[in-house]
N, CA, C and O atoms as CSV, one atom per row, in Angstrom:
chain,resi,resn,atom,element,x,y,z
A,1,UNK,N,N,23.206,-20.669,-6.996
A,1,UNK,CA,C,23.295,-19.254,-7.265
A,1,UNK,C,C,22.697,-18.482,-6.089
A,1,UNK,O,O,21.680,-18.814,-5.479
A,2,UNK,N,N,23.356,-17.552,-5.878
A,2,UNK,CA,C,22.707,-16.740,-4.532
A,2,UNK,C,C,22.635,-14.809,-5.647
A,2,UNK,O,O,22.984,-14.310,-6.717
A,3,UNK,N,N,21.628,-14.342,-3.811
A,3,UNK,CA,C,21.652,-12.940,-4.617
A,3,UNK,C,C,21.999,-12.467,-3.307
A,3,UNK,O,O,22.061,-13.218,-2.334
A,4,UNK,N,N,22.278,-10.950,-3.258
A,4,UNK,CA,C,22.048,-10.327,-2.376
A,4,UNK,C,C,20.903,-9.421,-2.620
A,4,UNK,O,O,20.529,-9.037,-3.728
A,5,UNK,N,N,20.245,-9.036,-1.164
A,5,UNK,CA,C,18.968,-8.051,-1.055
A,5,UNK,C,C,19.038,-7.496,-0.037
A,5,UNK,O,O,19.021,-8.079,1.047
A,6,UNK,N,N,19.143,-6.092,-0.209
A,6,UNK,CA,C,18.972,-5.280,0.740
A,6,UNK,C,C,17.995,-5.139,1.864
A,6,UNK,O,O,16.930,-4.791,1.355
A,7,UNK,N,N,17.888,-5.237,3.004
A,7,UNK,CA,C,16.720,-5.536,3.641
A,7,UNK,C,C,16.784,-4.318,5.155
A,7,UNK,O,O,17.749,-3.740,5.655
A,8,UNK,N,N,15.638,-4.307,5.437
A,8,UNK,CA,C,15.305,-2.456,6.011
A,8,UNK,C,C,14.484,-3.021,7.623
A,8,UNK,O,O,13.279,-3.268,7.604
A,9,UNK,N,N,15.176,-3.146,8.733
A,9,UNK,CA,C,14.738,-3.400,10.175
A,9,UNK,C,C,14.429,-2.496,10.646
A,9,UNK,O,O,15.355,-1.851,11.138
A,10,UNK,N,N,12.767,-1.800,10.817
A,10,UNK,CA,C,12.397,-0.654,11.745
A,10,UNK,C,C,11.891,-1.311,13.005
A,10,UNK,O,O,11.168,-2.303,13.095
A,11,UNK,N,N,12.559,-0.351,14.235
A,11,UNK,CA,C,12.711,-0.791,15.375
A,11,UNK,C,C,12.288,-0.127,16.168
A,11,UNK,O,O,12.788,0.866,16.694
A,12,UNK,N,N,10.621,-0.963,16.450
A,12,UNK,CA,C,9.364,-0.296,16.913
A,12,UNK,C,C,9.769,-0.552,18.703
A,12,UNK,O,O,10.730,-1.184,19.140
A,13,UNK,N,N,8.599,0.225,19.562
A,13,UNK,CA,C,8.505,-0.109,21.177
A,13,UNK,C,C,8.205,-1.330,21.410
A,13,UNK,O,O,8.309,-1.535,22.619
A,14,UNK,N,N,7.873,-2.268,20.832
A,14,UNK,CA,C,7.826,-4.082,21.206
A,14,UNK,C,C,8.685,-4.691,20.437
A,14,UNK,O,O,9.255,-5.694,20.867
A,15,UNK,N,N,8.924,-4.244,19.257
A,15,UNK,CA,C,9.592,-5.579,18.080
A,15,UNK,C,C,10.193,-4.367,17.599
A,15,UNK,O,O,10.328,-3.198,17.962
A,16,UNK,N,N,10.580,-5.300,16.390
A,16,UNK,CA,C,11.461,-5.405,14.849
A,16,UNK,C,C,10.358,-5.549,14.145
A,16,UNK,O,O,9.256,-5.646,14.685
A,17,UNK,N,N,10.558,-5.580,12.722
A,17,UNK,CA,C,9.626,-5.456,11.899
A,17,UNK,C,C,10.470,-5.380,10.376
A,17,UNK,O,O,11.052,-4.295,10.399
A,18,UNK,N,N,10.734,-5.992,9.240
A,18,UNK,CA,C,11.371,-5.729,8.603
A,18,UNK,C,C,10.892,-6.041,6.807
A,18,UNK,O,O,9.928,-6.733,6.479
A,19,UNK,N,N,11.700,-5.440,5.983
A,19,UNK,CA,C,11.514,-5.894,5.255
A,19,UNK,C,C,12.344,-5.804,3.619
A,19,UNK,O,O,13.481,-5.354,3.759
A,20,UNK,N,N,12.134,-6.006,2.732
A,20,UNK,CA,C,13.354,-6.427,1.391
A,20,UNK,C,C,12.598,-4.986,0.115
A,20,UNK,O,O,11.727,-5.384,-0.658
A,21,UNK,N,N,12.863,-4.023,0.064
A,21,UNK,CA,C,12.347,-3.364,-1.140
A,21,UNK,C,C,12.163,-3.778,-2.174
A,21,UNK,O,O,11.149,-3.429,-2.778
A,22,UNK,N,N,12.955,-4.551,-2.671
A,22,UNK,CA,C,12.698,-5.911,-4.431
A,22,UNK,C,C,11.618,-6.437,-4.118
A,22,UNK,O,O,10.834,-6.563,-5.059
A,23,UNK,N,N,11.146,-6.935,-2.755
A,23,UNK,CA,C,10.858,-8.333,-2.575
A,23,UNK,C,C,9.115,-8.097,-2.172
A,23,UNK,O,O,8.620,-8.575,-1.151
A,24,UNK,N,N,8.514,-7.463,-2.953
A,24,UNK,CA,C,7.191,-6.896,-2.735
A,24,UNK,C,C,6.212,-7.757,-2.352
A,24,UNK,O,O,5.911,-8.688,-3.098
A,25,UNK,N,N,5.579,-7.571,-1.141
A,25,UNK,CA,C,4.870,-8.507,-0.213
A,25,UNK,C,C,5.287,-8.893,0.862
A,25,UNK,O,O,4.561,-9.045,1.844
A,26,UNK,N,N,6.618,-9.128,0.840
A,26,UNK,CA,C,7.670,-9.945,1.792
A,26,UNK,C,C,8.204,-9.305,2.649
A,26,UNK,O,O,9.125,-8.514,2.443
A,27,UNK,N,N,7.499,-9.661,4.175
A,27,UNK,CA,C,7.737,-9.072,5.384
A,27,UNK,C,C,8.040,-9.883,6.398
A,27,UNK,O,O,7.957,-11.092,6.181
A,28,UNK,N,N,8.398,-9.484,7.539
A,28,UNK,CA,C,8.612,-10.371,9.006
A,28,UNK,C,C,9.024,-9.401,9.878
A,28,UNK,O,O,9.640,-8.379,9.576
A,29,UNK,N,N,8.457,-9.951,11.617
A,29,UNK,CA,C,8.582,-9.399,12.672
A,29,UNK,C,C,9.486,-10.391,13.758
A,29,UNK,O,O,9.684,-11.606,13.777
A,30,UNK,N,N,9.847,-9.478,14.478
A,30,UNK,CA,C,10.578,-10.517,15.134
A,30,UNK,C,C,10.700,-9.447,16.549
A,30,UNK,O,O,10.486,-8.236,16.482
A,31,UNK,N,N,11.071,-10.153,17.760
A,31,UNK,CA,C,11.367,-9.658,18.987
A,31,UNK,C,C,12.594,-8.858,19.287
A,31,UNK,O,O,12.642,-7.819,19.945
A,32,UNK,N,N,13.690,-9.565,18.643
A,32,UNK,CA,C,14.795,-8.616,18.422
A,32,UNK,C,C,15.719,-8.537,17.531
A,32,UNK,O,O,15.180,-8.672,16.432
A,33,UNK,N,N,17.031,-8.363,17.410
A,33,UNK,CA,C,17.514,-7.794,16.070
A,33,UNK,C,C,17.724,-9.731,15.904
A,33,UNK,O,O,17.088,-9.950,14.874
A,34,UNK,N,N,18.084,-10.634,16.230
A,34,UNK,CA,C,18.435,-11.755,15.796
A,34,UNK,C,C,17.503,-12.529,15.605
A,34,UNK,O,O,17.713,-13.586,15.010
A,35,UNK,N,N,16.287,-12.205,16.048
A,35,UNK,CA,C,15.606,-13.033,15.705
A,35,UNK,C,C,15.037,-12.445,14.588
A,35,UNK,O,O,14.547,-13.191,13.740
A,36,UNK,N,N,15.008,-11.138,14.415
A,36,UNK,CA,C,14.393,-10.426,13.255
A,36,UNK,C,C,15.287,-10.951,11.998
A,36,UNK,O,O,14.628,-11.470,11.097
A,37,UNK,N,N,16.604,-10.891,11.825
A,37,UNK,CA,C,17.538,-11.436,11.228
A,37,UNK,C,C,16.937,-12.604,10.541
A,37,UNK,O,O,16.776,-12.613,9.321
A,38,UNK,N,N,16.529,-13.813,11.491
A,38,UNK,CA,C,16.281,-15.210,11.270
A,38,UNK,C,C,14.946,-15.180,10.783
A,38,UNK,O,O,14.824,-15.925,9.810
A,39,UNK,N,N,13.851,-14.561,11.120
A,39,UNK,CA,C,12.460,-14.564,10.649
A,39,UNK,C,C,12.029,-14.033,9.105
A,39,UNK,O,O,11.105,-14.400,8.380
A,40,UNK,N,N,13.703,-12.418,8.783
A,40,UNK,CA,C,13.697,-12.203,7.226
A,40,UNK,C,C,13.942,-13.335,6.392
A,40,UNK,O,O,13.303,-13.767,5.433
A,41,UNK,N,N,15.422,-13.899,7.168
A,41,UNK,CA,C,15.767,-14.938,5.900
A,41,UNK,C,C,14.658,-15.687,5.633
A,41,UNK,O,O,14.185,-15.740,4.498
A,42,UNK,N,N,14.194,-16.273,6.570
A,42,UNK,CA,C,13.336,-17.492,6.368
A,42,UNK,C,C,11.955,-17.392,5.577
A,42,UNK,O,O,11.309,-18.343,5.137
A,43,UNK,N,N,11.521,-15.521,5.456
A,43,UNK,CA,C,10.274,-15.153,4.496
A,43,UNK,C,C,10.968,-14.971,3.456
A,43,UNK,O,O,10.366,-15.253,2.420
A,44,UNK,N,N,12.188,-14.543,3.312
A,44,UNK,CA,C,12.741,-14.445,1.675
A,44,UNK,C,C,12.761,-15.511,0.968
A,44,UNK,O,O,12.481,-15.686,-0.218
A,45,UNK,N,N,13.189,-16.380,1.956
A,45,UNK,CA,C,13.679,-17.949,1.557
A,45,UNK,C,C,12.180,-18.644,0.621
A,45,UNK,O,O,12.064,-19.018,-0.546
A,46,UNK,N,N,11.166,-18.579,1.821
A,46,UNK,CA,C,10.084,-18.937,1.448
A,46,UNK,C,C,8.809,-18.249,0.514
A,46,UNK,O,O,7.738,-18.685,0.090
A,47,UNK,N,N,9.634,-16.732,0.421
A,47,UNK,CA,C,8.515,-16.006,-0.824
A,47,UNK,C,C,9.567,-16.357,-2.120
A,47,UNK,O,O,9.004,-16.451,-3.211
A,48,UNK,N,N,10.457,-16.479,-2.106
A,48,UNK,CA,C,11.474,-17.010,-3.566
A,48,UNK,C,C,11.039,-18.560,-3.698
A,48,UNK,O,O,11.002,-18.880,-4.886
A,49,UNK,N,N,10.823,-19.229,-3.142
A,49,UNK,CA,C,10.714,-20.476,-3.674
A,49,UNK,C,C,8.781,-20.791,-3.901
A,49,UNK,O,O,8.141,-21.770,-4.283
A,50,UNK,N,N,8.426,-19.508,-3.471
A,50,UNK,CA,C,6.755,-19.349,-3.921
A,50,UNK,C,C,6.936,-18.854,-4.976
A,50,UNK,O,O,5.964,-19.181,-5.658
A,51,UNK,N,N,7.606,-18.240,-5.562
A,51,UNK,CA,C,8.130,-17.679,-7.189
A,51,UNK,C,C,8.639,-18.356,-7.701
A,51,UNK,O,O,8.125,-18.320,-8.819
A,52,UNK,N,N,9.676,-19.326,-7.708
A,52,UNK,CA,C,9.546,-20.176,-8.675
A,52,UNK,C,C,9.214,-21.631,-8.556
A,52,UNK,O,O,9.869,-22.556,-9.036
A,53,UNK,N,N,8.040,-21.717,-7.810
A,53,UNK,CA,C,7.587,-22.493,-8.150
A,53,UNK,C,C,6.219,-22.341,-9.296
A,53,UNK,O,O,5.795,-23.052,-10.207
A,54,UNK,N,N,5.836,-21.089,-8.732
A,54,UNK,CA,C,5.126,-20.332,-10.306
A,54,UNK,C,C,5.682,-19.919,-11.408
A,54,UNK,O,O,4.972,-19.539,-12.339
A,55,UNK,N,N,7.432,-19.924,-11.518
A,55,UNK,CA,C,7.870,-20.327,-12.842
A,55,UNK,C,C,7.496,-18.409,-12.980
A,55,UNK,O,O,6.909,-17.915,-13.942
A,56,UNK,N,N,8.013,-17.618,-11.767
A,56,UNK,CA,C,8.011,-16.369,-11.663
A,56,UNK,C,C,9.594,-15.703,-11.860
A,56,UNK,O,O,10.518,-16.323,-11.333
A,57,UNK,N,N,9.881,-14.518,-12.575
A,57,UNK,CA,C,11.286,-13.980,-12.714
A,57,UNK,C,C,11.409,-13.734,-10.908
A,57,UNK,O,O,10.523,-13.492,-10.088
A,58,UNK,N,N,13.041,-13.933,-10.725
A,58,UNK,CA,C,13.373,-12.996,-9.686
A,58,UNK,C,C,13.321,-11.542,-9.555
A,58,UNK,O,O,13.502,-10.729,-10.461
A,59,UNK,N,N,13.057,-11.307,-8.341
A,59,UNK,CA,C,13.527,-9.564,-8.489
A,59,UNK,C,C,14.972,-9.674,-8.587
A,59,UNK,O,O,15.702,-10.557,-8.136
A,60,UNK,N,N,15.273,-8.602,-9.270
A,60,UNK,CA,C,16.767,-7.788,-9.261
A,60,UNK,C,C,17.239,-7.043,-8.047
A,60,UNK,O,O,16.676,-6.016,-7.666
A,61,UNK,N,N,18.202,-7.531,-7.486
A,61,UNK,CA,C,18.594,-6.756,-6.333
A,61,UNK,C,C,19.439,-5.256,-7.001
A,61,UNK,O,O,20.584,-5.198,-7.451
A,62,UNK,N,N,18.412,-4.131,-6.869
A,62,UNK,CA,C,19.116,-3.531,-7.243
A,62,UNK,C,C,19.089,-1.901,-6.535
A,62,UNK,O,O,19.395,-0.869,-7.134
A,63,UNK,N,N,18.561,-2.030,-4.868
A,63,UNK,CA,C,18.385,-1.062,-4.344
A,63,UNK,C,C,19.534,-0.931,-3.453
A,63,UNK,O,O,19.762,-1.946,-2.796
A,64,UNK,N,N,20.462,0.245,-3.225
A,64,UNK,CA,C,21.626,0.803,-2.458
A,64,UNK,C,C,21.479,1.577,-1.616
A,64,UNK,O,O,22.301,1.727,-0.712
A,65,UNK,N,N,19.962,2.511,-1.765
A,65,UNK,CA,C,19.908,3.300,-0.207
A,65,UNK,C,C,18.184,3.300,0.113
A,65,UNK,O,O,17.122,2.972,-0.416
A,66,UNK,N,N,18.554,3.716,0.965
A,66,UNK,CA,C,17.003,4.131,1.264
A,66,UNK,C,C,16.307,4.977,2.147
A,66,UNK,O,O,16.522,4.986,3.359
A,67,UNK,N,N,15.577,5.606,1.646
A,67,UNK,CA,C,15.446,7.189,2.046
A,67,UNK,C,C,14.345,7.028,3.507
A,67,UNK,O,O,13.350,6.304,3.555
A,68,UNK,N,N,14.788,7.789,4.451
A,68,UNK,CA,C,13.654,7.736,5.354
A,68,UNK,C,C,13.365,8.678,5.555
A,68,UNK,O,O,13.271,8.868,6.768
A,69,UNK,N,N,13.033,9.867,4.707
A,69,UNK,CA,C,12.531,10.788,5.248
A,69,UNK,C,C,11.103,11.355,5.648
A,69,UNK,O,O,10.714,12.446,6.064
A,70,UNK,N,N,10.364,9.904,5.284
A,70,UNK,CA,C,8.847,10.056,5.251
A,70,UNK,C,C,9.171,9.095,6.833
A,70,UNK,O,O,7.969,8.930,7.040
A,71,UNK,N,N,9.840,8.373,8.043
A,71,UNK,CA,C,10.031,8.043,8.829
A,71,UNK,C,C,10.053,9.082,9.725
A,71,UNK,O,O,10.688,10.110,9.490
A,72,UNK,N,N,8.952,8.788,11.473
A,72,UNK,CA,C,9.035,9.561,12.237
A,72,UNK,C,C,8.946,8.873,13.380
A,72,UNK,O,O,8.566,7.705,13.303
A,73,UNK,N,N,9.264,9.426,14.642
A,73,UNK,CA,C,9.243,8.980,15.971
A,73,UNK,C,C,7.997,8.264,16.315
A,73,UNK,O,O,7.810,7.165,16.837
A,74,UNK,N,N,6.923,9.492,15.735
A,74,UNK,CA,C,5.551,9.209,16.091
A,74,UNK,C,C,4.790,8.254,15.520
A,74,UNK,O,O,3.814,7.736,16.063
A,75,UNK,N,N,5.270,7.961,14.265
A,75,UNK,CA,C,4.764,6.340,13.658
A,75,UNK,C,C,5.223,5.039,14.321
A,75,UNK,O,O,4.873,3.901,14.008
A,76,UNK,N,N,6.158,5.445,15.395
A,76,UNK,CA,C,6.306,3.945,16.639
A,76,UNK,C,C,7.631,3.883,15.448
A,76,UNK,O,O,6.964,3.486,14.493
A,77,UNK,N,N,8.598,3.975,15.075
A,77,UNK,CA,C,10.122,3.956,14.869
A,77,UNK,C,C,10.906,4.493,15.301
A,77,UNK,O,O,11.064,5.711,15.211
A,78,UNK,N,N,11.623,3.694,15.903
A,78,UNK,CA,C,12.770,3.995,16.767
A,78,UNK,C,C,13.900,4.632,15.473
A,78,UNK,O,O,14.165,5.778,15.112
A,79,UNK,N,N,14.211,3.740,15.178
A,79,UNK,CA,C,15.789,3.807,14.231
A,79,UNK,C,C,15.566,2.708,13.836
A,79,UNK,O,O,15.012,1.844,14.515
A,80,UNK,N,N,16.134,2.500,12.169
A,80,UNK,CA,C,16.120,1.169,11.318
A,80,UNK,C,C,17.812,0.902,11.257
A,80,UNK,O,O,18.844,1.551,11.429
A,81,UNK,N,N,17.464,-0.269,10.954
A,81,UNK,CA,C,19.019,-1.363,10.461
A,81,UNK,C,C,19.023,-1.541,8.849
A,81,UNK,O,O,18.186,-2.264,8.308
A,82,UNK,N,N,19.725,-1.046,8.325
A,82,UNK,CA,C,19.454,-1.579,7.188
A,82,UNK,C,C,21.256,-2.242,6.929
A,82,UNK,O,O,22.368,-1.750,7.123
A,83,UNK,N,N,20.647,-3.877,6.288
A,83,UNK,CA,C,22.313,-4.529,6.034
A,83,UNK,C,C,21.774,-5.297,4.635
A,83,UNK,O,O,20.708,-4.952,4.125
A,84,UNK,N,N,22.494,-6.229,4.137
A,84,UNK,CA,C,22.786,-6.881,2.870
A,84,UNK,C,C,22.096,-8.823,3.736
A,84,UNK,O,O,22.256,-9.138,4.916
A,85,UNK,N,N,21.537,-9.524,2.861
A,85,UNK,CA,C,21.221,-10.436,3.031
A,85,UNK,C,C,21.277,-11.254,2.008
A,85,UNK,O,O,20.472,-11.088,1.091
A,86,UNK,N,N,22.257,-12.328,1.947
A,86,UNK,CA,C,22.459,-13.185,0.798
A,86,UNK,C,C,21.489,-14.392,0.718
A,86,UNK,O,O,21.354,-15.051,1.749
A,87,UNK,N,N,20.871,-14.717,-0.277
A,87,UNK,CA,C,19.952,-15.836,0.012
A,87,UNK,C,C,20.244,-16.512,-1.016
A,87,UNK,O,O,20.308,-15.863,-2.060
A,88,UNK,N,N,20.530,-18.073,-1.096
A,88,UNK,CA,C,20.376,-19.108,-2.288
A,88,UNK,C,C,19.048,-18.931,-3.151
A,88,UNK,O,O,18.024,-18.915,-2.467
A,89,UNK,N,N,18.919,-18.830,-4.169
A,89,UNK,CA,C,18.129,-19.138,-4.897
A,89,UNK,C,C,17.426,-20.008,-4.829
A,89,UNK,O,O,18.222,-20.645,-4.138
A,90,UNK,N,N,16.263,-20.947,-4.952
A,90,UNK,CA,C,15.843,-22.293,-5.682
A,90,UNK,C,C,15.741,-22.024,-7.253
A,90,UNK,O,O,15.512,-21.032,-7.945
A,91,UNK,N,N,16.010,-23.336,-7.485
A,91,UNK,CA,C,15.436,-23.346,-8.827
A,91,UNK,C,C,14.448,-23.248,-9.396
A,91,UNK,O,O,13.491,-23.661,-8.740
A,92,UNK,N,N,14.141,-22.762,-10.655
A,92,UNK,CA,C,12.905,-22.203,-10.946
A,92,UNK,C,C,12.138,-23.031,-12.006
A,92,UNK,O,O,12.765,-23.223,-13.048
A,93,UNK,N,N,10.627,-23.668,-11.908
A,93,UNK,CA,C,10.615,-24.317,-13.209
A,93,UNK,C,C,10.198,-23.478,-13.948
A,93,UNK,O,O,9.913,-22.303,-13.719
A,94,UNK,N,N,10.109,-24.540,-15.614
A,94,UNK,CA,C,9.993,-23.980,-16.883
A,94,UNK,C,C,8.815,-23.342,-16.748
A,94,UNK,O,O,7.913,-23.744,-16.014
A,95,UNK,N,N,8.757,-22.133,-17.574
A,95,UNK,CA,C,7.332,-21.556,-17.263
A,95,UNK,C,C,6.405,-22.612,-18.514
A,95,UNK,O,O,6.883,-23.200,-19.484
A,96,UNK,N,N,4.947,-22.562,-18.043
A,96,UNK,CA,C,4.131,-22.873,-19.255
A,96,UNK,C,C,3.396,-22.245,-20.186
A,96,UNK,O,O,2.432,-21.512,-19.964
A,97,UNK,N,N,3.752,-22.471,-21.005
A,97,UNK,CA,C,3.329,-22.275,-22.917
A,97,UNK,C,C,2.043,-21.251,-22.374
A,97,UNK,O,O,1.185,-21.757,-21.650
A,98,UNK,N,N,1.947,-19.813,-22.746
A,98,UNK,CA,C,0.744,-19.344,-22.429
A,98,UNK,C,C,-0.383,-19.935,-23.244
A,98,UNK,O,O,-1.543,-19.644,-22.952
A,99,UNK,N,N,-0.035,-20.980,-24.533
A,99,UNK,CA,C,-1.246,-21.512,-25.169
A,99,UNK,C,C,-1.722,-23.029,-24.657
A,99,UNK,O,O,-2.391,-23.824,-25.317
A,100,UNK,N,N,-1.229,-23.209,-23.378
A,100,UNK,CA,C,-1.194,-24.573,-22.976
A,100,UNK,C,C,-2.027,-24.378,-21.826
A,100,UNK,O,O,-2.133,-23.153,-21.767
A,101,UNK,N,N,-2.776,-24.948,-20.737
A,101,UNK,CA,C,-3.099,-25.583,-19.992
A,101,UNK,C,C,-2.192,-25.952,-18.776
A,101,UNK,O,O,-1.193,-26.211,-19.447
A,102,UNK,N,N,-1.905,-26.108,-17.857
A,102,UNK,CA,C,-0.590,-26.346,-17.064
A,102,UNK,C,C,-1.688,-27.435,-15.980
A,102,UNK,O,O,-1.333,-28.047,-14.972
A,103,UNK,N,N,-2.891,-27.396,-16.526
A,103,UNK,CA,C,-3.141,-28.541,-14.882
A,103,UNK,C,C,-3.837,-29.688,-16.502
A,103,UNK,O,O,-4.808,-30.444,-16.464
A,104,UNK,N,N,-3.149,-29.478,-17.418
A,104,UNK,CA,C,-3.386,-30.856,-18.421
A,104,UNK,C,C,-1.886,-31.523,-18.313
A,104,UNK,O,O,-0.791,-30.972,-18.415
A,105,UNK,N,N,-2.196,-32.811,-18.089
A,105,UNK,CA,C,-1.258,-33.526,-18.280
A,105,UNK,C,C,-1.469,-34.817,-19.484
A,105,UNK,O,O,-2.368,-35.643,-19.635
A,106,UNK,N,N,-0.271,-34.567,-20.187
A,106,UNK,CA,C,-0.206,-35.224,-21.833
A,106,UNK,C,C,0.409,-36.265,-21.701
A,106,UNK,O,O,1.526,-36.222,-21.185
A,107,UNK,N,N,-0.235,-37.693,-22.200
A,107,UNK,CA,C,0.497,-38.977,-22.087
A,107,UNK,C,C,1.251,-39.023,-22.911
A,107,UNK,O,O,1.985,-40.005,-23.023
């Protein structure tokens, strides 16, 4: 199963810098637009499979624009990229029993 997520490249005087609005926490920098590209997937990749491996819901991709009007020259932004980024899922385990223990293991 894959999702798509919108993801937001501001394009500072040294780098890229980017990041996923769903995907709260989840950032990456990169030198330029391709490597910025390669450094998002690879934190999405790796903050989704830190979620379910805590047996955490996905976010919902469910953002379509995004406003920059709090964006200025003088905060070091050039101009942002904003495109669509499809990422596979991992699978997620079962969550545990909130009346259970999860570091007991039952013979």
């Amino acid at each position: 199963m894959t999702k798509r997520f919108l993801v937001v490249y501001e394009v500072g005087e040294n780098n890229y810098s980017g990041f996923a609005p769903e995907v709260a926490g989840c950032a990456a920098i990169g030198v330029d637009l391709e490597g910025m590209r390669q450094n998002m997937r690879e934190a999405l990749e790796f903050h989704l499979e830190g979620m379910a491996q805590n047996a955490e819901p996905f976010p919902e991709p469910v953002t379509t624009v995004v406003d920059f009007a709090e964006e200025r020259p003088e905060d070091g932004v050039s101009h942002c990229v904003v495109e669509w980024v499809e990422i596979a899922l991992p699978l997620q385990k079962k969550p545990v029993p909130a009346s259970g223990d999860p570091r007991q293991i039952s013979a």
